[in-house]
C-alpha positions as CSV (number, residue, x, y, z in Angstrom):
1,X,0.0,0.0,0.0
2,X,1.2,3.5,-0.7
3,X,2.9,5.8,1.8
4,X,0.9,8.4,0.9
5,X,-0.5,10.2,4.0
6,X,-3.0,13.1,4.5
7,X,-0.6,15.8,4.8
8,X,0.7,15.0,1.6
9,X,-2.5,16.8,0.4
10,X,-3.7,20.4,0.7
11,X,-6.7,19.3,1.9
12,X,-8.6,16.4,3.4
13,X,-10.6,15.8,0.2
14,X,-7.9,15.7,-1.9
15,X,-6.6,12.9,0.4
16,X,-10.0,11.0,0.3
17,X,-10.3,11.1,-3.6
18,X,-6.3,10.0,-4.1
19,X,-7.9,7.1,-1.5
20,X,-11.1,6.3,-3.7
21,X,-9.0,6.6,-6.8
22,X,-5.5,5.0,-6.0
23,X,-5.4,2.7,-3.4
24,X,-6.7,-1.0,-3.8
25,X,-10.1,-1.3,-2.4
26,X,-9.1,-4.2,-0.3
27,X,-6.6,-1.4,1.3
28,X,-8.9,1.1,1.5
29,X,-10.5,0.6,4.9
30,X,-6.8,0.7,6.3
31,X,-5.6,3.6,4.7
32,X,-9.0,5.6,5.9
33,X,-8.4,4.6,9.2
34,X,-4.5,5.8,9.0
35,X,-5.5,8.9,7.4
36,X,-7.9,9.6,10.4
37,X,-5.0,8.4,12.9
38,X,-2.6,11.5,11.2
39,X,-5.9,13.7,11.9
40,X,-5.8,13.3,14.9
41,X,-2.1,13.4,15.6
42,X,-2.2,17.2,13.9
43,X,-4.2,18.3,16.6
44,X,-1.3,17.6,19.4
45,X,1.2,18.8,16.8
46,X,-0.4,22.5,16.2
47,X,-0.2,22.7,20.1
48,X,3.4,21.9,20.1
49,X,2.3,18.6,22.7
50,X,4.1,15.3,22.4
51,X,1.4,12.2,20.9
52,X,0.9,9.9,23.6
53,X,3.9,7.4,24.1
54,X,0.9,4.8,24.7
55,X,-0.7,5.1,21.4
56,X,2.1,5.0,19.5
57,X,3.4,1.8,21.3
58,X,-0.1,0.2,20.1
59,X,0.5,1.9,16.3
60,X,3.7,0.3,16.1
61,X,2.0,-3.1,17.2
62,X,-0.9,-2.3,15.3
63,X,1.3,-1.7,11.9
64,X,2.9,-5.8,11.7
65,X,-1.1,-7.4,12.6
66,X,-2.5,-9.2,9.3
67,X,-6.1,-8.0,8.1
68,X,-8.7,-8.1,9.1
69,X,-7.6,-7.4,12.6
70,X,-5.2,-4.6,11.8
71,X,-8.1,-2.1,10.3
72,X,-9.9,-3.3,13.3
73,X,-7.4,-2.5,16.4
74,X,-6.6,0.3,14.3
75,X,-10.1,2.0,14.1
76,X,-10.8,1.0,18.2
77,X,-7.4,2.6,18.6
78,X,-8.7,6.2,16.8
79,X,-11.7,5.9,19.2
80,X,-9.9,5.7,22.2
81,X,-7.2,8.8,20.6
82,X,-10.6,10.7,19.9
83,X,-11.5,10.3,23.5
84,X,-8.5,11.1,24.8
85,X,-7.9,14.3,22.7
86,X,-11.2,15.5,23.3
87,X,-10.5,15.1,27.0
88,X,-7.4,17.3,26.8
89,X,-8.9,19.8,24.8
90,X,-11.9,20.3,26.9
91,X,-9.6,20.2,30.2
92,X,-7.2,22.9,28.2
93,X,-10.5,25.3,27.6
94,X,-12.1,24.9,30.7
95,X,-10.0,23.9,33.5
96,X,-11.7,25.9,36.2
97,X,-14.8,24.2,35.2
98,X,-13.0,21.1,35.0
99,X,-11.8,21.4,38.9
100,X,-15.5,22.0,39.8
101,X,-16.6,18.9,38.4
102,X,-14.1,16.9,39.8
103,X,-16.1,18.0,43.0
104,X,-19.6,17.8,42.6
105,X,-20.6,16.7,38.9
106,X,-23.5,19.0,37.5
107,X,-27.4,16.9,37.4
108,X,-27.8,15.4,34.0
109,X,-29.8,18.1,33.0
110,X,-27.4,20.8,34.0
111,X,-24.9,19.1,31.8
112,X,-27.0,18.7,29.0
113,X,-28.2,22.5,29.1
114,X,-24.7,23.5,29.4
115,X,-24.3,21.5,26.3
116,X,-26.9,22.5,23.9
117,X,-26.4,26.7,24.7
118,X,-22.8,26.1,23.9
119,X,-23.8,24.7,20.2
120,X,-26.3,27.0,20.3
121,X,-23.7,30.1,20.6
122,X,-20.2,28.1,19.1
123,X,-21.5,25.5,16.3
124,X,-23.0,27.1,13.5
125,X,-24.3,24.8,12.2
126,X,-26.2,23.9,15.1
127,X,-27.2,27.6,15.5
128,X,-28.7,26.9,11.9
129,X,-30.8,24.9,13.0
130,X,-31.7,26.4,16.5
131,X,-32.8,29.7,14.5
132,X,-35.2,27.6,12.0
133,X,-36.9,26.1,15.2
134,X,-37.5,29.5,16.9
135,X,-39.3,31.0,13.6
136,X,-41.1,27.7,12.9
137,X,-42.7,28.0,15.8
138,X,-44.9,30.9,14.4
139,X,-45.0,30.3,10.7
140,X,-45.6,27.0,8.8
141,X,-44.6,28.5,5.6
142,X,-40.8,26.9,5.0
143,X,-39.5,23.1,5.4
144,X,-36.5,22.8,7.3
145,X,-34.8,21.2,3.5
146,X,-36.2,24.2,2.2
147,X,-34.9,26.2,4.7
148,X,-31.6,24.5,4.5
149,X,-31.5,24.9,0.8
150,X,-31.7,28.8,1.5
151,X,-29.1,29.2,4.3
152,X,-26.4,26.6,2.5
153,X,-27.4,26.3,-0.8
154,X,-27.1,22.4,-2.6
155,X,-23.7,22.6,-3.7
156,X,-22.0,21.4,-0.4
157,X,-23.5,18.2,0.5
158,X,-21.3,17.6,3.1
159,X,-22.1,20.9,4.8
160,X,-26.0,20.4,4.4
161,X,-26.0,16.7,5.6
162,X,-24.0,17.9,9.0
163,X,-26.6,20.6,9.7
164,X,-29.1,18.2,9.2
165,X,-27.3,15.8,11.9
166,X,-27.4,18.6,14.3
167,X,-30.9,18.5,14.3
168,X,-30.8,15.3,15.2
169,X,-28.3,16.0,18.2
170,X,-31.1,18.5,19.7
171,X,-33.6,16.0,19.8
172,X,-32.2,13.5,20.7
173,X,-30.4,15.9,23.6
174,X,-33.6,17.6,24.1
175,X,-35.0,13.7,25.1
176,X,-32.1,13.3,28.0
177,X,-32.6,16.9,29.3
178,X,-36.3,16.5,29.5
179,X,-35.9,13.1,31.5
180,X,-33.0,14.3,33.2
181,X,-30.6,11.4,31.9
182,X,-27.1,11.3,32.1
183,X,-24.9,11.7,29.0
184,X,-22.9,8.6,28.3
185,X,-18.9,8.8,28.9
186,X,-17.2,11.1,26.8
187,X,-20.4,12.3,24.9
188,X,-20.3,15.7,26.2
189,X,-16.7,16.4,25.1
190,X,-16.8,15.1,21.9
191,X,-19.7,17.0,21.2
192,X,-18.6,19.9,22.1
193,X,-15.7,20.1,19.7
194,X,-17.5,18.3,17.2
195,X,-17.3,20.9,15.0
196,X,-14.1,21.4,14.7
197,X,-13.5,18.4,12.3
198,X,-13.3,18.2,9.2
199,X,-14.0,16.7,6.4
200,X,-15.5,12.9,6.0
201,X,-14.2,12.6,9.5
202,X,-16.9,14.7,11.1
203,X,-19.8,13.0,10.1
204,X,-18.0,9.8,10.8
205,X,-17.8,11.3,14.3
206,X,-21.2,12.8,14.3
207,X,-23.4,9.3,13.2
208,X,-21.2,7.7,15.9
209,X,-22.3,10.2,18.5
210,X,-25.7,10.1,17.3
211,X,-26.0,6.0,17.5
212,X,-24.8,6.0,20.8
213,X,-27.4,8.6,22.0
214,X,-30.3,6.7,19.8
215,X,-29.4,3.1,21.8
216,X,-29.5,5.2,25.0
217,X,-32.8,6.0,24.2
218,X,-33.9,2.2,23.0
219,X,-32.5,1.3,26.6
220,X,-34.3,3.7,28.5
221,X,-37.5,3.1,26.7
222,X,-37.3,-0.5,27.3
223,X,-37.0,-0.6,30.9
C-alpha cells in the first residue's frame, strides 16, 4: 500500500479522492483509518504537545497485525485517541470548570443544558438549525430542507448533511434533558468540539455520536 499520508495533500478531500482513486479497495479501509490516525495526531502537533507514548506503542503493534484485525485495532485505537484528545482539549479550555466537576458533577440536565447553549452560541451549524426552530414555531410556511436549501445552498453536500445531523443531536439531547438522563462517557466532550473536524471525518464522528445517543434511548424506553 502506498505511503501516501494526509498531509501529503492540501486538503482532506484531496486525500479522500487519491484514496477512492488510488489505493486497492481491499486497502482502503486501512488507509482511511491511517488517514484519520494523522488527523488526529495534527491536533497535538499544532499545540506543540508530544502524541501519547501509549498510542504510539499500540501503532507500532498495530502496523505488523495481518487483516482483518489490523483495520480493526486500528479504528478501536482512533476511538480511544478521539477520546483522549477530546478530553485534553476540553480540560485545556475549561479547567476551572473542569476542577469544579471533579467535586460535585453537574445533574444530568445541567450538563446537557450547558451543552446544547454552547452549540447554540459556538456551532454554526447547530445555530442553523436552532434559528429555523425558533421561527417555525410561528410560521408554517418553509421546510427545514427548504430552509436549508436557502441558508447553505445544494452545492456542499457535506455541509447540508451535517446541519441536518445537528438537528438530530437537539432532539435526541432535548429527550435526555427533558428526562433528566445522564450523558454517556465522553459524549459531552466530543460533542462539544464536534465541530471542529473536518471533512469525511466529522460525520463519521457525528453518526457515531448520534448511535450512541439513539441506543440510550432504545434502553431507556425498554426498561
Amino acid at each position: 500500500m502506498s505511503n501516501m499520508l494526509p498531509s501529503n495533500f492540501t486538503n482532506h478531500e484531496e486525500w479522500i479522492s487519491y484514496v477512492r482513486d488510488q489505493v486497492p479497495v481491499a486497502d482502503r479501509p486501512y488507509a482511511l483509518a491511517c488517514g484519520r490516525t494523522e488527523l488526529f495526531k495534527s491536533f497535538y502537533e499544532v499545540r506543540k504537545r508530544a502524541f501519547p507514548v501509549e498510542f504510539e506503542q499500540d501503532l507500532a503493534r498495530i502496523r505488523i497485525l495481518p487483516e482483518p484485525k489490523r483495520t480493526a485495532d486500528l479504528e478501536s485505537l482512533n476511538e480511544h485517541i478521539f477520546a483522549s484528545l477530546t478530553d485534553f482539549l476540553f480540560n485545556e479550555a475549561q479547567p476551572n470548570a473542569v476542577e469544579a466537576a471533579a467535586v460535585a458533577p453537574p445533574p444530568p440536565r445541567e450538563q446537557v443544558r450547558e451543552l446544547l447553549d454552547h452549540l447554540t452560541q459556538k456551532n454554526p451549524y447547530f445555530a442553523v438549525w436552532v434559528v429555523f426552530k425558533s421561527g417555525a414555531e410561528n410560521s408554517d410556511t418553509e421546510s427545514w430542507e427548504e430552509y436549508l436549501g436557502r441558508e447553505l445552498g445544494t452545492d456542499d453536500g457535506d455541509e447540508v448533511a451535517f446541519t441536518r445531523a445537528m438537528a438530530e443531536l437537539d432532539k435526541l439531547l432535548l429527550y435526555f434533558h427533558d428526562r433528566d438522563l445522564p450523558l454517556p462517557q465522553h459524549f459531552f466532550e466530543r460533542a462539544w468540539f464536534l465541530h471542529y473536524l473536518r471533512g469525511p471525518e466529522r460525520m463519521l464522528q457525528t453518526r457515531a455520536l448520534l448511535n450512541t445517543l439513539t441506543a440510550e434511548t432504545g434502553a431507556c424506553k425498554s426498561e
